[in-house]
C-alpha positions in Angstrom: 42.8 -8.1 7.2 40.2 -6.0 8.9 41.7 -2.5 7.3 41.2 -3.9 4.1 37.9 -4.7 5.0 37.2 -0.8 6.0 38.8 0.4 3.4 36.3 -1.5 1.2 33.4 -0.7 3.1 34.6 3.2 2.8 35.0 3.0 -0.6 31.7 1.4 -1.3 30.1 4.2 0.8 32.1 7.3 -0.7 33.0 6.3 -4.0 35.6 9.3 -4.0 38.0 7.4 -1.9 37.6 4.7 -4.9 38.9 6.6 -6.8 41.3 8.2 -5.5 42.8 5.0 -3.9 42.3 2.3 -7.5 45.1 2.0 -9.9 44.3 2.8 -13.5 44.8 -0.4 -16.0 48.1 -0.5 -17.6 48.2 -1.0 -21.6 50.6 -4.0 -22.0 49.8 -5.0 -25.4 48.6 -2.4 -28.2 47.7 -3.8 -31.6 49.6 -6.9 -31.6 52.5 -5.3 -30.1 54.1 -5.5 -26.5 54.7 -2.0 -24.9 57.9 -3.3 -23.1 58.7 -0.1 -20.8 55.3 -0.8 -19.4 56.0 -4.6 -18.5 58.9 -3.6 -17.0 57.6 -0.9 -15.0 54.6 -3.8 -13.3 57.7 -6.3 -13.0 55.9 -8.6 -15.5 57.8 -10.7 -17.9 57.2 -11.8 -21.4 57.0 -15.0 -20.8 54.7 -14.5 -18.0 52.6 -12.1 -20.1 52.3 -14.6 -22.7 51.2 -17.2 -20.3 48.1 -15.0 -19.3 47.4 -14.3 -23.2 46.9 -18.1 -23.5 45.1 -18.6 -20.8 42.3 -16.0 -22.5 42.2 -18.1 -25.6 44.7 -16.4 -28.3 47.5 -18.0 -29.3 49.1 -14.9 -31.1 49.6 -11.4 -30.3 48.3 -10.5 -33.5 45.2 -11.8 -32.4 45.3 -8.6 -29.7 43.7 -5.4 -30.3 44.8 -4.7 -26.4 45.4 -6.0 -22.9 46.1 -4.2 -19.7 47.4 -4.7 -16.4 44.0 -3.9 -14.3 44.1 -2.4 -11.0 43.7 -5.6 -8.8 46.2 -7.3 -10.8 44.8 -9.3 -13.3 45.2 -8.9 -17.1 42.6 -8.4 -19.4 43.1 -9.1 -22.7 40.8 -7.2 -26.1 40.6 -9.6 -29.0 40.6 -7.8 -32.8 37.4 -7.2 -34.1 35.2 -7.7 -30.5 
């Protein structure tokens, strides 16, 4: 735990190695429509994809202007129209 811990502190300090060490997000969803070879390259389901959409408050991908698969994990999701 404590190299994680250094590696945050370095980062903080250089923001260089932030950048060269964080993940770009991942476009899972673009205009309403699922960009599968990119769920299947973070190991994420459908159903598990859908699951996160819900959780954000939008019951349809149509709803979706975009979501992506951020760096740390999570999934943010871009209503239509915000």
């Amino acid at each position: 735990m404590d190299a994680f811990l250094n590696i945050d502190r370095a980062a903080y300090r250089f923001p260089w190695i932030e950048r060269f060490l964080a993940s770009k997000a991942l476009e899972l969803v673009k205009d309403g429509r699922i960009l599968h070879r990119n769920l299947r390259r973070e190991f994420l389901t459908e159903v598990e994809l859908m699951r996160k959409v819900r959780e954000s408050g939008i019951a349809d991908l149509s709803q979706i202007q975009a979501a992506y698969m951020e760096g740390d994990g999570t999934i943010s999701v871009i209503k239509r129209g915000s």
